[in-house]
Backbone as numpy.savetxt, mean C-alpha at the origin, in Angstrom:
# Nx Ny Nz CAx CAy CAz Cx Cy Cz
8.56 -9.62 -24.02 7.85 -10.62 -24.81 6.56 -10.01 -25.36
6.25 -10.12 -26.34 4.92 -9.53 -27.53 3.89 -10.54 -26.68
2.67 -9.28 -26.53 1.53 -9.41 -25.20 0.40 -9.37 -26.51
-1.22 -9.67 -26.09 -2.14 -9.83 -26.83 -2.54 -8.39 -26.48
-2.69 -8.21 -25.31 -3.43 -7.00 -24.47 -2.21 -6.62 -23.73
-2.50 -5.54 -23.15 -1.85 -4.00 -22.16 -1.30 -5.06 -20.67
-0.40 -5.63 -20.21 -0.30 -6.55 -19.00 -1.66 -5.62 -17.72
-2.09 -5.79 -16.92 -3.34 -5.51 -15.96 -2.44 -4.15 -14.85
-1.03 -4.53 -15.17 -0.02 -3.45 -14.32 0.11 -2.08 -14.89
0.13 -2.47 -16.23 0.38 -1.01 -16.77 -0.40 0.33 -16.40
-1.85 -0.44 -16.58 -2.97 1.30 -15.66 -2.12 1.79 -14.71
-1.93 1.08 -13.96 -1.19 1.86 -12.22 0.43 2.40 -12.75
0.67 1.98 -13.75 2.63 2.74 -14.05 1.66 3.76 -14.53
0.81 3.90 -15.72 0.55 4.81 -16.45 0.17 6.24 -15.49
-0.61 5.86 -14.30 -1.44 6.66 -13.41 0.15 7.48 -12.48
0.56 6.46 -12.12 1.74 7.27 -11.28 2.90 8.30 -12.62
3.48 7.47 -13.67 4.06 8.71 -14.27 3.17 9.46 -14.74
1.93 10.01 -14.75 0.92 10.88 -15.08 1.15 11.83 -13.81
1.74 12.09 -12.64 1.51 12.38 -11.67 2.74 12.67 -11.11
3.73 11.71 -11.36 5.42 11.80 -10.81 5.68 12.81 -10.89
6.62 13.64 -9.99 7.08 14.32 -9.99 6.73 16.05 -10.17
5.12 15.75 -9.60 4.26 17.27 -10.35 3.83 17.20 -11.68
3.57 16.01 -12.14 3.33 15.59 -13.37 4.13 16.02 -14.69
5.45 15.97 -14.28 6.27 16.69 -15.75 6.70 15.58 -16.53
6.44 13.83 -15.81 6.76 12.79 -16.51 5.33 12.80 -17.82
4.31 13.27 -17.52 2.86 12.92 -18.25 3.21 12.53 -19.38
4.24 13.69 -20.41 3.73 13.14 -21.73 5.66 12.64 -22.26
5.79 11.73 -21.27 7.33 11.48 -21.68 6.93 10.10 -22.19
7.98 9.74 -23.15 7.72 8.68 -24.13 7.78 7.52 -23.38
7.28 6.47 -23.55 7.06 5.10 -22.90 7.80 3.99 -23.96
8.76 3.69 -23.50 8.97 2.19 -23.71 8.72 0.58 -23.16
8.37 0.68 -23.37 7.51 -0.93 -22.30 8.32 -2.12 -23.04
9.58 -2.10 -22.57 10.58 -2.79 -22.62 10.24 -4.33 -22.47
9.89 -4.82 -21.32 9.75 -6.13 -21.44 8.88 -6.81 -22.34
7.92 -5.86 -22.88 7.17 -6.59 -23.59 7.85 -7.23 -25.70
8.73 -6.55 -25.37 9.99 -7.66 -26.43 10.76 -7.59 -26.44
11.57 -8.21 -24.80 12.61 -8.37 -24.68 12.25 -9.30 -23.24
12.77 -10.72 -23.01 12.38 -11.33 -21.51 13.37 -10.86 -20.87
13.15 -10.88 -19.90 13.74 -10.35 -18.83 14.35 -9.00 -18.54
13.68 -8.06 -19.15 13.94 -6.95 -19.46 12.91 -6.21 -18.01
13.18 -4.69 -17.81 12.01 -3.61 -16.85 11.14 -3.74 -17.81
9.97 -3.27 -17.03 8.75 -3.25 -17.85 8.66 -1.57 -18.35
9.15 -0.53 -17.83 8.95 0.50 -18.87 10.23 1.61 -18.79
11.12 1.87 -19.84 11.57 2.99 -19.62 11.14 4.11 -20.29
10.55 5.89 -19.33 10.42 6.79 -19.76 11.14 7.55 -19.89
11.26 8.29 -21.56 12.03 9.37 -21.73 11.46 10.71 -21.68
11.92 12.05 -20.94 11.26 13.16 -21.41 11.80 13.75 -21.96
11.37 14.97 -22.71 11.89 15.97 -23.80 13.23 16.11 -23.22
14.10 16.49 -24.08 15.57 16.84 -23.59 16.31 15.23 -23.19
15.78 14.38 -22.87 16.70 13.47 -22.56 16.59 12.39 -21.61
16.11 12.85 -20.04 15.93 12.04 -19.28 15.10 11.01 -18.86
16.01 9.70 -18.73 15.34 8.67 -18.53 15.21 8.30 -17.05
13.97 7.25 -16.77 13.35 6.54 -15.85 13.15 5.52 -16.03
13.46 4.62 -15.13 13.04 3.18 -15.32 12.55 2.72 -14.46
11.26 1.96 -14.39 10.23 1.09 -13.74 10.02 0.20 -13.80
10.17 -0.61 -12.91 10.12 -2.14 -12.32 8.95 -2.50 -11.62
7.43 -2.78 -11.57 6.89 -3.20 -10.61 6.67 -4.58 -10.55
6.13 -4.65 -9.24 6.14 -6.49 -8.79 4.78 -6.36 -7.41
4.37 -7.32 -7.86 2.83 -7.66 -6.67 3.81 -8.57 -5.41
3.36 -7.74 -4.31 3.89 -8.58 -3.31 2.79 -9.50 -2.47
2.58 -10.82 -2.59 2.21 -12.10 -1.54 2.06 -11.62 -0.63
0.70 -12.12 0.10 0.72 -11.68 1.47 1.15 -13.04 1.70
0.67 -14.05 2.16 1.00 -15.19 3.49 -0.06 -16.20 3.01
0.48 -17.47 3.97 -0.30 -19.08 3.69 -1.46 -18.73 4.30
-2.47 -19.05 3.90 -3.99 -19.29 4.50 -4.45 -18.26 4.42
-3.97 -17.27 3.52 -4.71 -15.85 3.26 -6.01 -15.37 2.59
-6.48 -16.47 2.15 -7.56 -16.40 1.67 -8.60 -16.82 2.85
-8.61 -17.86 3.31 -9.23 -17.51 4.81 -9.35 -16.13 5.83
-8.28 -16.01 5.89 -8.51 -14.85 6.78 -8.73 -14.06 6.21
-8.92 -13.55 4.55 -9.70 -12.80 3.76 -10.88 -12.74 3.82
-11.76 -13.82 3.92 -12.55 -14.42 3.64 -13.27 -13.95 5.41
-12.47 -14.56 6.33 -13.00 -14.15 7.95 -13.63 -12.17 8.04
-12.19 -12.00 7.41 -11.78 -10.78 7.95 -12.61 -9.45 7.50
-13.10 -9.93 6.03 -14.10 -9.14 5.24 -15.52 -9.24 5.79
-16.22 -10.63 6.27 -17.74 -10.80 6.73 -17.67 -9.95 8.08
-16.35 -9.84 8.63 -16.51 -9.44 9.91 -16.33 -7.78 10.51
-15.22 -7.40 9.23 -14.99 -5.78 9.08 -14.97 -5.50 7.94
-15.85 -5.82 7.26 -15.85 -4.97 5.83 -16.95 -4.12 5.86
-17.64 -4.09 6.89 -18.33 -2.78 7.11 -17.94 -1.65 7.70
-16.85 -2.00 8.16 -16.32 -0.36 8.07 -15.55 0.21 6.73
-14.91 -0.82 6.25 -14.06 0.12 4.67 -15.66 1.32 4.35
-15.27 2.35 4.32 -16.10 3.70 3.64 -16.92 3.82 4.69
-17.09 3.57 5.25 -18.28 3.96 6.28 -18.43 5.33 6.50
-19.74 5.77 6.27 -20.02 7.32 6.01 -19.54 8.07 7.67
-20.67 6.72 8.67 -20.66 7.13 10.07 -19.08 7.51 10.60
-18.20 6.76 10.17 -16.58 6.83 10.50 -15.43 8.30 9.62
-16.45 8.90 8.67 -15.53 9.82 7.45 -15.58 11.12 8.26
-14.63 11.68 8.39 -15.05 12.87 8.55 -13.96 13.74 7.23
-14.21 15.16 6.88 -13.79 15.82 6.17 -12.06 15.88 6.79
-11.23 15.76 5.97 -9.52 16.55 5.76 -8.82 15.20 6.30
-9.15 14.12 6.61 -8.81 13.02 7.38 -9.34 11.66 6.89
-7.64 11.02 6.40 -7.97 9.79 6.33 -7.94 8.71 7.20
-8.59 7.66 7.59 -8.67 6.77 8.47 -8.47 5.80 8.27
-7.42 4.80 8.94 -7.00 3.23 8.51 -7.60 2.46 9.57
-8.30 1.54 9.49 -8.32 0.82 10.94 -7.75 -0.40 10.64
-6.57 -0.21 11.65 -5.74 -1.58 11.11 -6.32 -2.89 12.40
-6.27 -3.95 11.66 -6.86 -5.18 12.79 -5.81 -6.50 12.42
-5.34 -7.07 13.26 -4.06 -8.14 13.02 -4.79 -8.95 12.59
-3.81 -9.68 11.58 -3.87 -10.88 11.13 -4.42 -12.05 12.00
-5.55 -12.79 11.25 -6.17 -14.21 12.07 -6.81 -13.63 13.81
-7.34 -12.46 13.13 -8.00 -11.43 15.03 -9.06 -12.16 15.50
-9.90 -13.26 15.03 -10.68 -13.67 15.18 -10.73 -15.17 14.95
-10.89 -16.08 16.33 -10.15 -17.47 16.45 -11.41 -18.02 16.08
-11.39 -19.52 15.45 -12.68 -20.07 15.08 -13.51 -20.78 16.06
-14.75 -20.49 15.76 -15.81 -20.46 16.88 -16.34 -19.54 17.22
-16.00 -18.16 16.66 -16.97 -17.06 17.06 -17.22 -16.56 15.54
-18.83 -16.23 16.01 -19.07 -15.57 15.16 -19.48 -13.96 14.22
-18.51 -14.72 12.84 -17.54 -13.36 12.60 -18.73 -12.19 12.43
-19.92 -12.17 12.56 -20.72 -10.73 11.81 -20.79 -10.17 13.34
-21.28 -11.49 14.35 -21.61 -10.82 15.52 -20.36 -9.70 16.02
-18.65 -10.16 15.90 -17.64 -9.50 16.41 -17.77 -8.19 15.36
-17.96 -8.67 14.36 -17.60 -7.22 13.49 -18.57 -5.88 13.56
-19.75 -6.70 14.43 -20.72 -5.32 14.63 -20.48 -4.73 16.10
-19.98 -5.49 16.60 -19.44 -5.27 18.20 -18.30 -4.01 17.70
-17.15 -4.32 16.47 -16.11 -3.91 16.48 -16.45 -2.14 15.72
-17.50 -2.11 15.40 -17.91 -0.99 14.63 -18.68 0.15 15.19
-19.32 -0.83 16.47 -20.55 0.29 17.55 -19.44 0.74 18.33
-18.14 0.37 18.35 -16.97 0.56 19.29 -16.34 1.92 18.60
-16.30 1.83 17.13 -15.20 2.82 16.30 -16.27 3.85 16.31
-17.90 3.38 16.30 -18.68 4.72 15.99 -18.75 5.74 17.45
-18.70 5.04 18.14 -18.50 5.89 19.55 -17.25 6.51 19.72
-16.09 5.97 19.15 -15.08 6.31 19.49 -14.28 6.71 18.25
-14.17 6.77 17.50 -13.01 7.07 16.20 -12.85 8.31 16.39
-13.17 9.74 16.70 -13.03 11.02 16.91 -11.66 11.13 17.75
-11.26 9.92 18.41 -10.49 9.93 19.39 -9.41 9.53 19.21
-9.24 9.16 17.50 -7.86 9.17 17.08 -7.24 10.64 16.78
-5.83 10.50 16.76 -5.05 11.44 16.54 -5.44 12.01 15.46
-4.93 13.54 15.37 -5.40 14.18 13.83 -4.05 13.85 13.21
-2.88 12.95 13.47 -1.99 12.93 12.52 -1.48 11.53 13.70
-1.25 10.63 12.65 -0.96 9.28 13.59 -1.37 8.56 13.72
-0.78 7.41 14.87 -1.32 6.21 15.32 -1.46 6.21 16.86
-3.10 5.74 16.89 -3.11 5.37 18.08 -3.87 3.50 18.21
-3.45 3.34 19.29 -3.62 1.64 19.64 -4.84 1.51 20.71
-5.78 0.41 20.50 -6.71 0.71 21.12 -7.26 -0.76 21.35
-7.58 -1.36 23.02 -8.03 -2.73 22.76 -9.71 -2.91 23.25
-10.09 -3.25 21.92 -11.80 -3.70 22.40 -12.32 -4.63 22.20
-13.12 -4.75 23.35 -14.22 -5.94 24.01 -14.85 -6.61 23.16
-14.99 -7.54 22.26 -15.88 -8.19 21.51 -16.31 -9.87 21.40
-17.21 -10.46 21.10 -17.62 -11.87 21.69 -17.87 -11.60 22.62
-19.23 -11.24 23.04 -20.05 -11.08 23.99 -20.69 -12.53 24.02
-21.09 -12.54 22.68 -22.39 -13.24 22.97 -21.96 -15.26 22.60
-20.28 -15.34 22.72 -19.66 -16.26 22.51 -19.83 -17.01 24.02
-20.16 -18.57 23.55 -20.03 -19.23 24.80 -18.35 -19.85 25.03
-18.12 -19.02 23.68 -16.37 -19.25 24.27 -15.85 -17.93 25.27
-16.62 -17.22 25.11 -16.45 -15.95 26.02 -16.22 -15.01 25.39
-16.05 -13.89 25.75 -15.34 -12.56 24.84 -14.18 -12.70 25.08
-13.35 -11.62 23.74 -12.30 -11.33 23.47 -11.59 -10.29 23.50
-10.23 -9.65 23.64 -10.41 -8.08 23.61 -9.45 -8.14 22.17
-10.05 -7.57 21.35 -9.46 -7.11 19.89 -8.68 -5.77 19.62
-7.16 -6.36 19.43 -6.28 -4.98 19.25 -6.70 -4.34 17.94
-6.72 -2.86 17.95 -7.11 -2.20 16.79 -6.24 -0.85 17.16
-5.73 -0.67 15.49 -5.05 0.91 15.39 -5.54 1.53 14.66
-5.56 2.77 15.07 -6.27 3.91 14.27 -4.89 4.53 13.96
-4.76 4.75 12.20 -4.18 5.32 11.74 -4.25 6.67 11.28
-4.32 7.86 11.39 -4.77 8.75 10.62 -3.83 10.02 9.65
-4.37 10.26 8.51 -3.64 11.28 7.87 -4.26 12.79 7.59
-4.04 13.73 7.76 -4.44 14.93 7.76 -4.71 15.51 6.24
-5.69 15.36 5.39 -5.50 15.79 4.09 -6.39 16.93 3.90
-6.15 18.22 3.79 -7.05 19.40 3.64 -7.49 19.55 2.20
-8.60 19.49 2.86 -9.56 19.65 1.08 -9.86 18.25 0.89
-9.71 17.45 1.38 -9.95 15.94 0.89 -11.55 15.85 1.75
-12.48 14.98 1.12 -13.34 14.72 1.86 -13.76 13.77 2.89
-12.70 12.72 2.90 -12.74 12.11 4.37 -12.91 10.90 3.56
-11.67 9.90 4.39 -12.26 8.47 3.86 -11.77 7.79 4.97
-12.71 6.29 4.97 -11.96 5.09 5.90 -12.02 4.34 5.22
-10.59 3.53 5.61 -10.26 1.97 4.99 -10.09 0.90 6.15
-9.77 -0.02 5.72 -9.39 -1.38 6.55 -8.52 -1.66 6.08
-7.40 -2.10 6.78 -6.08 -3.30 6.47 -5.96 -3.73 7.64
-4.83 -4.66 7.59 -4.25 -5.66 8.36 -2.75 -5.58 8.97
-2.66 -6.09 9.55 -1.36 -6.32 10.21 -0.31 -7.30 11.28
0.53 -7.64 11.35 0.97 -8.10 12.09 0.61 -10.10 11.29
1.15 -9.41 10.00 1.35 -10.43 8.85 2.08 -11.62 9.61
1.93 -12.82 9.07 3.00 -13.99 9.26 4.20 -13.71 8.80
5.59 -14.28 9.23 6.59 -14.19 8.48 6.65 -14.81 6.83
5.90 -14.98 6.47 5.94 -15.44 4.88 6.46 -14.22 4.66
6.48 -13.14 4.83 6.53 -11.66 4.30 7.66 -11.65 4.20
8.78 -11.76 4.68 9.93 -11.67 4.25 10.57 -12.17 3.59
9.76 -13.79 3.21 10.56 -14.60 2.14 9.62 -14.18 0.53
8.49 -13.41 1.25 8.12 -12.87 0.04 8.60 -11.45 -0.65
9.27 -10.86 0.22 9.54 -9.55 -0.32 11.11 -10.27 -0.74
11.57 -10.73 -0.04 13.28 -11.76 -0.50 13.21 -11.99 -1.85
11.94 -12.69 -2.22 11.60 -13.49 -3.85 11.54 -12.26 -4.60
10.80 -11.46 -4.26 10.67 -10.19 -5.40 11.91 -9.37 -5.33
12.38 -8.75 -4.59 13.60 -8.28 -5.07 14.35 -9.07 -5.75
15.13 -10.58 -5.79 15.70 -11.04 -5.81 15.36 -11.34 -7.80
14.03 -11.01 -7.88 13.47 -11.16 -9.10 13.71 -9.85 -10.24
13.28 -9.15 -9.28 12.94 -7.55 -9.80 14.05 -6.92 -10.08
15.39 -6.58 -8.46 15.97 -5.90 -8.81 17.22 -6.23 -9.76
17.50 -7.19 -10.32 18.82 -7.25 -11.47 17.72 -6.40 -12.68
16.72 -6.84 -13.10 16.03 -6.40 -14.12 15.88 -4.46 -14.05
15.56 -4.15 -12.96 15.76 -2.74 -12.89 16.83 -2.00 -12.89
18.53 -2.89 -12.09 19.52 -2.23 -12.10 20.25 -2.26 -13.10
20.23 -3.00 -13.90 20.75 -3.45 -15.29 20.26 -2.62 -16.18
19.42 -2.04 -16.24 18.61 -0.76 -17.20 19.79 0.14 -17.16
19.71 0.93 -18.60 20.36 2.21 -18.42 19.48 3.42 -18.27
19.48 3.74 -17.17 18.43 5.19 -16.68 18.82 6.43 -16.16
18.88 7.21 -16.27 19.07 8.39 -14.91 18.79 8.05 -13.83
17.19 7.57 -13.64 17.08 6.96 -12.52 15.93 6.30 -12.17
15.90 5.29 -11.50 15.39 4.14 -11.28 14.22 4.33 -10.08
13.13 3.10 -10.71 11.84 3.77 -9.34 11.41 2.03 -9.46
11.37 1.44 -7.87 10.97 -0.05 -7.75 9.42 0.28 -7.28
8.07 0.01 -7.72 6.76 -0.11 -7.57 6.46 -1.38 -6.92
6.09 -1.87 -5.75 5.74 -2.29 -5.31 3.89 -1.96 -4.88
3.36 -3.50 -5.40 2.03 -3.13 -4.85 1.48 -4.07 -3.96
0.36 -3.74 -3.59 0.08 -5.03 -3.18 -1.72 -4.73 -2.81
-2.54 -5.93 -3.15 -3.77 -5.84 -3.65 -4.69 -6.54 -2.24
-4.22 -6.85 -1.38 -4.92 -7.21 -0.52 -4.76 -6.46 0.82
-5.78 -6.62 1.82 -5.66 -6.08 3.07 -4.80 -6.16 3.95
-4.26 -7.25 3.83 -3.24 -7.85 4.73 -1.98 -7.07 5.24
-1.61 -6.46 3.96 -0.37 -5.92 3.97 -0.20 -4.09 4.41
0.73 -3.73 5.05 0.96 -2.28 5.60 1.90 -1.99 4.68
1.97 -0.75 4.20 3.96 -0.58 3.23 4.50 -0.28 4.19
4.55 0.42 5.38 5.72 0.26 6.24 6.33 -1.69 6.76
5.12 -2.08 6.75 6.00 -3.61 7.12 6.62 -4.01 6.22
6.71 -3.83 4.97 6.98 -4.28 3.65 8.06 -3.64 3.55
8.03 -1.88 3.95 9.76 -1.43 3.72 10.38 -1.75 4.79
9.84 -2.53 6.02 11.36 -2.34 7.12 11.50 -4.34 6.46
10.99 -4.79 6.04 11.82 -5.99 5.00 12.93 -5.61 4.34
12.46 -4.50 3.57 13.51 -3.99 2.55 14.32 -3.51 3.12
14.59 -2.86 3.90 15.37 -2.40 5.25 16.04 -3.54 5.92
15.43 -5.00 6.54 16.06 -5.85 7.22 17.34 -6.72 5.76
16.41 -6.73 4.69 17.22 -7.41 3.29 18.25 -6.55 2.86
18.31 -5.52 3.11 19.51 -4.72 2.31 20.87 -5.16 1.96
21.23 -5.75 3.27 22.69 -6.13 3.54 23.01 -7.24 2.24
22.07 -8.45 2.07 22.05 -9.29 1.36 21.29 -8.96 -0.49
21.02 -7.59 -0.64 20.98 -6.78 -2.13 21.60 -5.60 -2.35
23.22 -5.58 -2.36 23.66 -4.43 -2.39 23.09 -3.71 -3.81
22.46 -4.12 -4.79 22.15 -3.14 -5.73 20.88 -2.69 -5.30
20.01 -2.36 -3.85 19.22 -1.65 -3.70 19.99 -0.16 -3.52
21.33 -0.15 -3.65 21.53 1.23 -3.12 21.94 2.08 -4.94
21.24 1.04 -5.97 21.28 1.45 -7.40 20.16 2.12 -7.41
19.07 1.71 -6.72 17.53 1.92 -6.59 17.08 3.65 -6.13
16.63 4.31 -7.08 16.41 5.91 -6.53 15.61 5.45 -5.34
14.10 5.19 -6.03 12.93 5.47 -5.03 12.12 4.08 -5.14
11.36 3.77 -3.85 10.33 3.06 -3.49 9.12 3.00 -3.47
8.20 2.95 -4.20 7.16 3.50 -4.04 6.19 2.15 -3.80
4.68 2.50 -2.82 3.85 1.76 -2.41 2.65 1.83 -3.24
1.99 0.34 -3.97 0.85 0.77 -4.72 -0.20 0.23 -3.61
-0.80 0.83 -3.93 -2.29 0.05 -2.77 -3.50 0.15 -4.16
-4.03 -1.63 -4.41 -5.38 -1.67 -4.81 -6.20 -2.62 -4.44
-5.89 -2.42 -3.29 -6.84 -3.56 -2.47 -8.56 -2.52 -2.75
-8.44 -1.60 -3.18 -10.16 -1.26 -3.02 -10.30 -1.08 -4.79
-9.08 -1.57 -5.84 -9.56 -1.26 -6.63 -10.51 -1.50 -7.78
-10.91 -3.06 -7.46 -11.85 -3.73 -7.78 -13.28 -3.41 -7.57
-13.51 -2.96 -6.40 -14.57 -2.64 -6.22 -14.97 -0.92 -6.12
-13.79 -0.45 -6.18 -14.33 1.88 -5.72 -13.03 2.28 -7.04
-12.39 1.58 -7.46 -11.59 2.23 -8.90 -10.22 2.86 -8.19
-10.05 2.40 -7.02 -9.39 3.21 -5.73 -8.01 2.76 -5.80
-7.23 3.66 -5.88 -5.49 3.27 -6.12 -5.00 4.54 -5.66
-3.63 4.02 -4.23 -2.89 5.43 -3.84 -1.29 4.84 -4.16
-0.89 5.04 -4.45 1.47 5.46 -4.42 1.63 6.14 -3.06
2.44 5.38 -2.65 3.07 6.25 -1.44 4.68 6.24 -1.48
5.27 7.69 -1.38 6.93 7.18 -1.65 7.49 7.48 -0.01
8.08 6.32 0.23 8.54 6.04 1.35 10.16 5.65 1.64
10.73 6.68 2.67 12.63 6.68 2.92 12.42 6.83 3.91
13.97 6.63 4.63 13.87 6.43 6.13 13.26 7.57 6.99
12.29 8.60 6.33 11.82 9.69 6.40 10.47 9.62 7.16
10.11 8.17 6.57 8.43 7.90 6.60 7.88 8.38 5.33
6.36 8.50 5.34 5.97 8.72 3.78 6.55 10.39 3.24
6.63 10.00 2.38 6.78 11.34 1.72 6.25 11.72 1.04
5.18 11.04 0.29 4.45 11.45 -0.57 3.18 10.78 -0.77
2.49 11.12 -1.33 0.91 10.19 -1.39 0.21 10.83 -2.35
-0.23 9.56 -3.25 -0.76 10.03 -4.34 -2.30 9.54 -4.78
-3.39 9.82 -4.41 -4.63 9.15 -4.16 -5.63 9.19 -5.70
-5.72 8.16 -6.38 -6.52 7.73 -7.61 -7.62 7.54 -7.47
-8.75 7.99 -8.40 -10.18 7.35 -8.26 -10.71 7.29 -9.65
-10.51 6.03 -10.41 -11.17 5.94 -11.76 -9.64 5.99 -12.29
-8.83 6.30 -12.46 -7.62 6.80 -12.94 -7.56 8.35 -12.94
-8.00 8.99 -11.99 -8.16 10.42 -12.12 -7.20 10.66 -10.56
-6.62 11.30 -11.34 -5.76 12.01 -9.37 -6.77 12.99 -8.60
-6.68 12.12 -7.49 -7.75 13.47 -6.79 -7.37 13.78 -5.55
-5.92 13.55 -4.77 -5.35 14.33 -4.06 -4.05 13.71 -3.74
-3.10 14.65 -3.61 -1.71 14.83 -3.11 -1.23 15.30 -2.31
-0.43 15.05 -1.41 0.58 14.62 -0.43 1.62 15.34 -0.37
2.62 16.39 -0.44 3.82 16.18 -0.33 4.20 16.78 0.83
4.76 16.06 1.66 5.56 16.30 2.65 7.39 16.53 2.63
7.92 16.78 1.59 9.23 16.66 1.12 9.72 18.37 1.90
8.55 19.64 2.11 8.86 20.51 2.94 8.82 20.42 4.49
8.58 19.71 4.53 8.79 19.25 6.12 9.75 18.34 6.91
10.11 17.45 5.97 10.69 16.49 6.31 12.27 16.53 5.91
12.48 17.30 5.40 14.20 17.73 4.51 14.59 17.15 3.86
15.95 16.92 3.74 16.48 15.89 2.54 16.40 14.53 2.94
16.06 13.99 1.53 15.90 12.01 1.78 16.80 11.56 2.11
16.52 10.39 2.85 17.38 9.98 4.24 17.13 8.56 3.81
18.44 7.76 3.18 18.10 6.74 2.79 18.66 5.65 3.87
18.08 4.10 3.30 18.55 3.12 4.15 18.90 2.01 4.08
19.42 2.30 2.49 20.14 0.49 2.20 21.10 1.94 1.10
């Protein structure tokens, strides 16, 4: 359908085929199909010689009352997203904290500074590659009493990178599955119906809430009931939950492998990559 302006999705297709594949998609021709035609993919790329790609993305829903616990979850740990005290050089840091971690009646700045004098003493003590699980003491000063708050430290090993920490969430409500159900159920006829060489489903998702591994073992539990995911090349994870405020956007391509790839944006500029495809061998799919 004929648009006034660029749809708000296109930056992030544009940024990843700038980058796909060692960047040999960069200067392949763009068709942005849906925009006059409904129900059409939103872009197929051609490159010199011939080969096509087709791209489908879709924003995935976190859950009911998510703006609350947005709203909790930010006054209370949004001082750690970037935290200089928490960065160290070649290593990225997730601190993941579950969904609704903080019951009403306490208050959220007091837990979140409790939850931060905890990571500054201790974050060194995550893995240099991994997850570790960790439960701490917070609501001290609650006459509901204290609490002990599960927290995972995620970490990724990136050499040459200068060190970052984020925040997300986890241990989502089940809305998540009737939300990832709705988007495929939306997305993939529109992508498999394309004529492509081959096909790439973008999934993003803009808030904290969400992990892409919980999001692909959906896609993983749904398979049985979308046999044209096995039309589907690749999966890829957008993250811009920081991009509103740091210009911050990563792709992650993910098979029954775990990640395989990671592609980290700042401004629309690539400023580090990932590939683990020598380590991990051939893709190991799962629908």
């Amino acid at each position: 359908m004929p648009v006034n302006s660029p749809p708000r999705e296109r930056q992030f297709i544009e940024m990843l085929l700038s980058a796909y594949e060692n960047g040999t998609w960069k200067d392949a021709v763009r068709d942005w199909v849906e925009e006059r035609q409904d129900g059409a993919v939103e872009v197929v790329a051609t490159k010199a010689g011939g080969t096509t790609l087709a791209l489908e993305h879709t924003l995935i829903q976190p859950f009911v009352s998510e703006k609350f616990d947005s709203e909790v979850f930010i006054k209370a740990f949004g001082r750690i997203e970037r935290n200089p005290a928490l960065t160290l050089p070649d290593r990225h840091l997730d601190v993941i904290i579950p969904v609704h971690a903080i019951s009403r009646g306490y208050n959220w700045d007091e837990v979140g500074q409790e939850a931060l004098a905890w990571l500054m003493a201790n974050h060194t003590l995550a893995p240099k590659e991994g997850s570790s699980r960790h439960t701490v003491p917070v609501g001290s000063g609650s006459k509901k009493g204290s609490f002990n708050l599960a927290i995972t430290l995620h970490t990724m090993h990136l050499p040459g990178n200068p060190g970052s920490c984020l925040i997300s969430r986890t241990a989502v409500p089940q809305d998540l599955g009737a939300n990832v159900e709705k988007a495929l159920r939306t997305k993939l006829p529109k992508l498999v119906n394309t004529a492509a060489i081959k096909r790439v489903l973008l999934l993003e998702k803009d808030q904290l809430c969400l992990s892409d591994s919980e999001v692909y073992r959906e896609i993983i539990r749904l398979a049985p009931t979308f046999p044209d995911l096995a039309k589907v090349d690749e999966i890829w994870f957008l993250d811009t939950s920081a991009f509103a405020s740091d210009a911050w956007a990563s792709f992650e391509l993910r098979d029954g492998r775990g990640l395989v790839e990671l592609l980290v944006f700042e401004g629309g500029v690539l400023k580090s990559r990932r590939d683990d495809r020598a380590d991990l061998g051939l893709p190991r799919r799962e629908f």
